[in-house]
C-alpha positions in Angstrom: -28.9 -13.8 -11.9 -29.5 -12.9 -8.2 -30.1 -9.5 -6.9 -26.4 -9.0 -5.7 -24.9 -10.2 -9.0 -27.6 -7.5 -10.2 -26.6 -4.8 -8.8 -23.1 -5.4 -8.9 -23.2 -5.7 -13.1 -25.1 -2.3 -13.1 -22.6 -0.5 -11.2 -19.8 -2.3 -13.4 -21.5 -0.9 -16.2 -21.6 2.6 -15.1 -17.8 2.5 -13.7 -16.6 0.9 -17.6 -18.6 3.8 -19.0 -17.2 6.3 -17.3 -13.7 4.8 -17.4 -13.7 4.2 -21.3 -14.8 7.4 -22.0 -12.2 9.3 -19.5 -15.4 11.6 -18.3 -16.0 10.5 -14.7 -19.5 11.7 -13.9 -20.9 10.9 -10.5 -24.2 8.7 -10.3 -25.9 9.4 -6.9 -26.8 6.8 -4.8 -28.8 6.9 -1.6 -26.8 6.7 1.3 -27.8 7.3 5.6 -26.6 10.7 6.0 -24.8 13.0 3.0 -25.3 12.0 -0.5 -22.6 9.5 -1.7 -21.9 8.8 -5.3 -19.9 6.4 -7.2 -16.1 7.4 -8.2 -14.9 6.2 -11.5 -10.6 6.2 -10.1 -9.7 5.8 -14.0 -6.4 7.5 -13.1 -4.3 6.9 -9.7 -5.1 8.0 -6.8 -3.3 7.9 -3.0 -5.4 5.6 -0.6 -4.6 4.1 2.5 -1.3 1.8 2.4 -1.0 -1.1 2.3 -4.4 -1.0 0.1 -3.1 -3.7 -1.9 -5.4 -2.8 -4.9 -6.3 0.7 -6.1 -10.1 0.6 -5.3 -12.7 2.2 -7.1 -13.9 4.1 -4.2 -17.8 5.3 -3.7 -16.4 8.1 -1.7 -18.5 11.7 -0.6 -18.3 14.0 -3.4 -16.8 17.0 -3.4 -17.0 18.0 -7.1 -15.3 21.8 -8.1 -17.8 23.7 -9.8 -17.3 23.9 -13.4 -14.5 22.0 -13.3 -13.4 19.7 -16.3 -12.7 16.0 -16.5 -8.7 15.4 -17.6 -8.2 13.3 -20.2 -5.1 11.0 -19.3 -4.0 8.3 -21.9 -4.2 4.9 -20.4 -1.1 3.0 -20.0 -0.6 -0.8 -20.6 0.9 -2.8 -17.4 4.6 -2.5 -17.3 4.8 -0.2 -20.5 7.2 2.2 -19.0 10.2 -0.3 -18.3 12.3 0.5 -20.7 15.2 -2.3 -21.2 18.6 -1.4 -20.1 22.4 -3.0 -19.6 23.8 -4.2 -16.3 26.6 -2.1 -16.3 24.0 0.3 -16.4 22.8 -0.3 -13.1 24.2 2.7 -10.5 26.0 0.6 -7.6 25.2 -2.5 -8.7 28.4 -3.9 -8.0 28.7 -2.3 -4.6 25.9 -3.8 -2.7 26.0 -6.9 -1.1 23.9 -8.9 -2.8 24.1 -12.3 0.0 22.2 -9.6 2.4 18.9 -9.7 -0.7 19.1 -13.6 -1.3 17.1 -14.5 1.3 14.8 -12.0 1.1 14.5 -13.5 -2.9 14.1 -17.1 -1.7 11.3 -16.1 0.8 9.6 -14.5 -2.6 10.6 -17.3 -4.6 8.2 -19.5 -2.6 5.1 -18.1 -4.3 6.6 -16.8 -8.0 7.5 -20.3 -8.2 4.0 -21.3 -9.1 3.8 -18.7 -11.7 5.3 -20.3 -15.1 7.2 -16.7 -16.0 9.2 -16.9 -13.0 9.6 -20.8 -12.2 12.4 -21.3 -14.6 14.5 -18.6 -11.9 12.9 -20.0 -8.6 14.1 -23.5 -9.6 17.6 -22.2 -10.0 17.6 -20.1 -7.2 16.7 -22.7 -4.8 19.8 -25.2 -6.7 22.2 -22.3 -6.1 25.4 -23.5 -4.6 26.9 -21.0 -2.1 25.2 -18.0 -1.6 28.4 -15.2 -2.7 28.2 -12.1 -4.5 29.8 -13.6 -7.3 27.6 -16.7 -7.6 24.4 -14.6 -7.0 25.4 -11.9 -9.4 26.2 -14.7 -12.5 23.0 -16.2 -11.0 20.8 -12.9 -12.1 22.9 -12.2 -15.6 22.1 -15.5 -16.4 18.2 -15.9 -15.7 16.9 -11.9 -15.8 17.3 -9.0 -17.7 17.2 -5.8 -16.7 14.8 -2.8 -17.1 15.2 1.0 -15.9 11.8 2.2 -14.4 10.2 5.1 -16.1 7.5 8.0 -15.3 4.3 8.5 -17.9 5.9 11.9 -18.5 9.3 10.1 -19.8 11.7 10.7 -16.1 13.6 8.2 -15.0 13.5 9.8 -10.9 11.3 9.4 -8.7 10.2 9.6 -5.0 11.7 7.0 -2.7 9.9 7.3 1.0 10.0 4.6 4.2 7.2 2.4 6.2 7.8 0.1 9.3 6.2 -2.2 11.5 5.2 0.1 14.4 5.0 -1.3 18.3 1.9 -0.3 20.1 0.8 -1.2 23.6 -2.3 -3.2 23.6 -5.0 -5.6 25.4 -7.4 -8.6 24.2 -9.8 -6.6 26.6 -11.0 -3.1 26.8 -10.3 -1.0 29.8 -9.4 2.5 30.7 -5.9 1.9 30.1 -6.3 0.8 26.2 -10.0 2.6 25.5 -9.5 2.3 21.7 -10.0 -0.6 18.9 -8.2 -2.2 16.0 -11.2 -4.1 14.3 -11.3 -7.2 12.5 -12.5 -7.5 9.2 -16.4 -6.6 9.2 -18.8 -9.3 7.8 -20.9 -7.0 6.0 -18.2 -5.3 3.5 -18.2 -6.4 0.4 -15.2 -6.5 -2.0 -15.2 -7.0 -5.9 -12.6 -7.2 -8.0 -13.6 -6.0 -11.2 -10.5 -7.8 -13.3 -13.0 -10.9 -12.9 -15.5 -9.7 -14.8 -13.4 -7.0 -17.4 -10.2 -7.3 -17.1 -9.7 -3.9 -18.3 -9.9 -2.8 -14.6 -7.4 -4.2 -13.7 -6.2 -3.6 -10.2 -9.7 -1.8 -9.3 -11.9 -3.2 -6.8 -15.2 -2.1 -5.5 -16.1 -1.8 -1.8 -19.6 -1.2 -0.2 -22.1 -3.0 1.8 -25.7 -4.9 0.5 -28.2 -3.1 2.0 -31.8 -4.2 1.3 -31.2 -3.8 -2.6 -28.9 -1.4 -2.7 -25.1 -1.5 -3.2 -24.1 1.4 -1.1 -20.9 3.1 0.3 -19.4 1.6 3.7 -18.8 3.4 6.8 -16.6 5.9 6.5 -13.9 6.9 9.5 -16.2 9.2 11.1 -19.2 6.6 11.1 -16.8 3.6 12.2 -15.4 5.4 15.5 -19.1 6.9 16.6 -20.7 5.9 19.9 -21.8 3.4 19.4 -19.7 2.2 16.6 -21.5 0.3 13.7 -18.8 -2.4 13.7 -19.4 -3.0 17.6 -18.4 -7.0 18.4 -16.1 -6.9 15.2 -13.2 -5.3 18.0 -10.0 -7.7 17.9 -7.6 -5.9 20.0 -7.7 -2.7 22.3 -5.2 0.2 21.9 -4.0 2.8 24.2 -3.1 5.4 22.2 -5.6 7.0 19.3 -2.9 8.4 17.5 -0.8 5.0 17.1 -3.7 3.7 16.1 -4.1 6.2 13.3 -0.6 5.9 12.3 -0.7 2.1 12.5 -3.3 2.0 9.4 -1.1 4.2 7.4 2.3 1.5 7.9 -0.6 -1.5 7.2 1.1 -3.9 10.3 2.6 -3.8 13.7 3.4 -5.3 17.0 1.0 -5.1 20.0 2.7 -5.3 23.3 0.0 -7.2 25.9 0.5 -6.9 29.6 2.0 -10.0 29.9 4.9 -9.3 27.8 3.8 -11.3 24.3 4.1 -9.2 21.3 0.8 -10.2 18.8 1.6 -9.2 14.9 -1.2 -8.0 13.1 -1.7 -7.0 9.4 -3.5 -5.7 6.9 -7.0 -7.4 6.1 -8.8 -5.0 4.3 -9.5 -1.1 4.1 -13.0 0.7 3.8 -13.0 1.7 0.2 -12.3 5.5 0.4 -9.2 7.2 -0.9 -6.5 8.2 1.9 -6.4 11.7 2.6 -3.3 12.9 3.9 -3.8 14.6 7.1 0.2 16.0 7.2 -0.5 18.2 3.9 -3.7 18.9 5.5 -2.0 20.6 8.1 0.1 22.0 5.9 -2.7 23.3 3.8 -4.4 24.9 7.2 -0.9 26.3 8.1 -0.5 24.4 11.5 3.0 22.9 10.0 5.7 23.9 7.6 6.2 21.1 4.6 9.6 20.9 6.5 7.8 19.8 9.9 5.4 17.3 8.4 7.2 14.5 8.8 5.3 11.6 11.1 7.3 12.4 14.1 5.9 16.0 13.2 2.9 15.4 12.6 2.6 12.8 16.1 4.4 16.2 18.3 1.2 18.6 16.8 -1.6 15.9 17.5 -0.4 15.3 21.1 -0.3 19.3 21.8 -3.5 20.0 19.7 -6.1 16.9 21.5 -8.5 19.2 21.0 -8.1 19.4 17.6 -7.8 15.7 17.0 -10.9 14.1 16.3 -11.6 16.3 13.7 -8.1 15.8 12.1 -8.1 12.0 11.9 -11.6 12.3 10.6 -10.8 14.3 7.6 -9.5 10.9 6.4 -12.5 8.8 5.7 -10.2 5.3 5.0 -10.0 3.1 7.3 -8.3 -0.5 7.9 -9.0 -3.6 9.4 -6.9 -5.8 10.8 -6.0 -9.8 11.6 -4.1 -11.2 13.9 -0.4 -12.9 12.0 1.0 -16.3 13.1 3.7 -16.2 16.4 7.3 -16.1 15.0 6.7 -14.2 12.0 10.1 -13.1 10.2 8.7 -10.1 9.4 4.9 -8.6 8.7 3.1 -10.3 5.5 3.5 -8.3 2.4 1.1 -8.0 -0.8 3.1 -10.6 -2.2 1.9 -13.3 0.7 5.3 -13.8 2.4 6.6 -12.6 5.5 9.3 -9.5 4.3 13.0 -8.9 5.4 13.6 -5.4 6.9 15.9 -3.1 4.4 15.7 -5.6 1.7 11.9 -5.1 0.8 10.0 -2.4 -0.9 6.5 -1.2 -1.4 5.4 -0.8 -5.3 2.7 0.2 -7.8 2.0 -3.5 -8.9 0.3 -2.2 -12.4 4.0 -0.3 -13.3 6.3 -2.7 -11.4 5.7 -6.6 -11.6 5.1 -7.7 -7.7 7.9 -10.0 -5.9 10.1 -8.7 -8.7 14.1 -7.9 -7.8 14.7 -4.4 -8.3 17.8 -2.2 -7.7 17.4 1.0 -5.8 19.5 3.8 -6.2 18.3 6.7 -3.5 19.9 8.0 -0.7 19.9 7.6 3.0 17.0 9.5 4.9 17.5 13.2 5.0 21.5 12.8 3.7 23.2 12.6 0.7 24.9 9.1 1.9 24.4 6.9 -0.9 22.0 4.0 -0.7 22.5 1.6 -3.4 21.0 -1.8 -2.7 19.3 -4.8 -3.8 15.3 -5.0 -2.8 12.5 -7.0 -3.1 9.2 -5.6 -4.8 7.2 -7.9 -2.1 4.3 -5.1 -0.8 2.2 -2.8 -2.4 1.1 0.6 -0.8 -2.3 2.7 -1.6 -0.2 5.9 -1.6 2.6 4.3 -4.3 1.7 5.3 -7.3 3.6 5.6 -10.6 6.4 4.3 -12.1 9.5 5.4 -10.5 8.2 5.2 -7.2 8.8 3.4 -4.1 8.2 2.6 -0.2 11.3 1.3 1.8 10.8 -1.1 4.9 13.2 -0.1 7.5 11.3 -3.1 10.1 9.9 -2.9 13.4 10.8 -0.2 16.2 10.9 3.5 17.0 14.3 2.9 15.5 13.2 2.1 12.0 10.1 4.6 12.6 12.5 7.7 12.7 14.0 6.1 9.7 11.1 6.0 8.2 9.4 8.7 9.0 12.7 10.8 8.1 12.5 9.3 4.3 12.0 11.2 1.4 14.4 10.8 -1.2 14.5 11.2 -5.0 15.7 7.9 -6.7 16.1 5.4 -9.7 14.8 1.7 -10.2 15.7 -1.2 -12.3 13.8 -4.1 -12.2 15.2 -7.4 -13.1 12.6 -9.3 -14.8 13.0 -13.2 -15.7 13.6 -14.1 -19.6 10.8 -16.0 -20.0 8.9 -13.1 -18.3 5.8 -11.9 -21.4 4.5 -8.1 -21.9 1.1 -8.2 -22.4 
């Protein structure tokens, strides 16, 4: 066994333990600067979106004194989808389901490799004429339908909104665009701990090797020092901090160069540590009502309080890295692998809500009580989506779709229509 293989089954070890036994007791590690310690996230957490996977952060601790562990019962993958009849479906039957059918065959492209869904994919791709009526017989005939529960037995949850911001941008650094998105470093390491117990599903472990130690990487604050630690690793230059910022919260954008191209880039990564918001942070330091923290909000107090800001963006320690998308793109990649359709994709918790599934969302229309009934696509996954009955709606690309976005915060339902041949395990 080599040393990293070492060290890596000793800290797997120590995160099982603490996870199977629901008390999540920090063991220090030595780290440059405060003392770190490994996290055990047994229960969800918000992080960064799009982190794909919840990761088992080794974050700086802050433990309450005398403060007591919570014992939460675990749940099984997809337990809390309850089955349910069509007719049961709010507004199912006044969408327009030919606007979601490409948005399925896009998905279909992957799940079609996957033996619970290729039975549907190979119909799909054989149906003839894409109307409501042959789509809907299509799904009655293939899927079945489940309403989306919350642990604590609710069938509502939050619905919110992401979208593919535009930012101006260079290939070079100048005084006009001072400020990097980096690539993906080539010292962070990334474990997926469903390899080796599968138990953990959906956890991953971040760090860096260091000599012989497995320690935390670079938080926010150490990443955006002069000189940065991830100097070389730049792959485009920004010039605006604060779309920058805001960029790793959506996951992927456009980059507007001088000479007119617009570059996608996405997700590759994140750092490990667990988003922290900084809108309830200013709500928590009384700089904004709850009513004002909305990212429009929260862009207005940053630009009037630059002196302020550093300090703000840094009480986040996550941070993402990013890779350039090919020209063309329909749409930014989502978790599922395929570029996604604006308004016809959302953002899931994969461990509650099968990814690349169809789901029906019943919600309303940001800030209204217009009804928004429609046919998505459970194609991306978001750090901060967490639970059952919860959801992120992709509005697309713009400062169109950002106010959209931005604006959303809606209390909904969701069925998810899962293939017959589709096992519970």
């Amino acid at each position: 066994m080599n040393k990293l293989n070492f060290l890596l089954l000793v800290l797997l070890v120590l995160l099982t333990d603490a996870c199977g036994k629901q008390n999540i007791k920090p063991v220090t590690v030595k780290h440059q600067g405060p003392t770190q310690t490994t996290a055990c996230d047994c229960v969800n957490s918000s992080s960064n979106k799009p982190a794909d996977i919840t990761p088992v952060q080794l974050p700086e601790s802050r433990p309450t004194s005398g403060s007591k562990p919570i014992d939460t019962p675990k749940i099984a993958d997809y337990s809390l989808l309850k089955p349910a009849k069509w007719d049961e479906i709010d507004g199912l039957n006044q969408d327009d389901l030919t606007q979601a059918w490409p948005a399925w065959i896009q998905g279909c492209s992957t799940l079609i490799n996957t033996p619970a869904w290729k039975s549907a994919c190979t119909a799909a791709n054989s149906v003839k004429g894409t109307s409501n009526y042959a789509i809907n017989i299509y799904y009655k005939k293939y899927f079945t339908p489940y309403l989306t529960n919350n642990a604590d037995g609710t069938d509502t949850g939050l619905i919110t909104g992401y979208y593919e911001p535009l930012l101006n941008g260079s290939r070079h650094q100048s005084v006009q665009t001072p400020y990097p998105l980096y690539s993906l470093p080539t010292d962070l390491v990334t474990v997926e701990l469903a390899d080796i117990y599968p138990d953990l599903k959906f956890k991953r472990v971040r760090g860096k090797l260091v000599g012989n130690k497995v320690l935390p990487y670079y938080t926010r604050a150490e990443i955006e020092a002069v000189p940065s630690p991830l100097q070389g690793h730049e792959l485009m230059w920004i010039d605006d901090i604060i779309d920058v910022f805001f960029l790793q919260i959506q996951g992927s954008g456009l980059v507007q160069l001088e000479n007119g191209e617009q570059v996608h880039v996405g997700y590759a990564d994140q750092n490990g540590y667990t988003y922290n918001s900084i809108g309830r942070l200013l709500v928590e330091r009384g700089e904004l009502t709850l009513d004002q923290a909305s990212m429009q909000g929260i862009k207005n107090w940053t630009r009037n309080n630059l002196d302020k800001l550093r300090d703000l963006l840094n009480s986040n320690p996550s941070y993402v890295f990013f890779r350039e998308l090919p020209a063309n793109l329909p749409g930014p990649i989502g978790a599922l692998g395929v570029p996604i359709i604006a308004q016809r994709v959302v953002a899931i918790d994969p461990k509650y809500i099968p990814l690349g599934a169809p789901v029906f969302l019943s919600t309303n229309q940001p800030n209204s009580t217009a009804p928004l009934k429609r046919l998505m696509m459970a194609q991306d996954t978001g750090g901060a989506i967490k639970g059952g009955v919860r959801a992120d709606f992709f509005w697309g690309a713009g400062n169109e779709a950002g106010k959209q976005a931005g604006a959303m915060k809606q209390k909904g339902k969701i069925w998810v229509l899962l293939p017959k041949e589709f096992v519970f395990k």
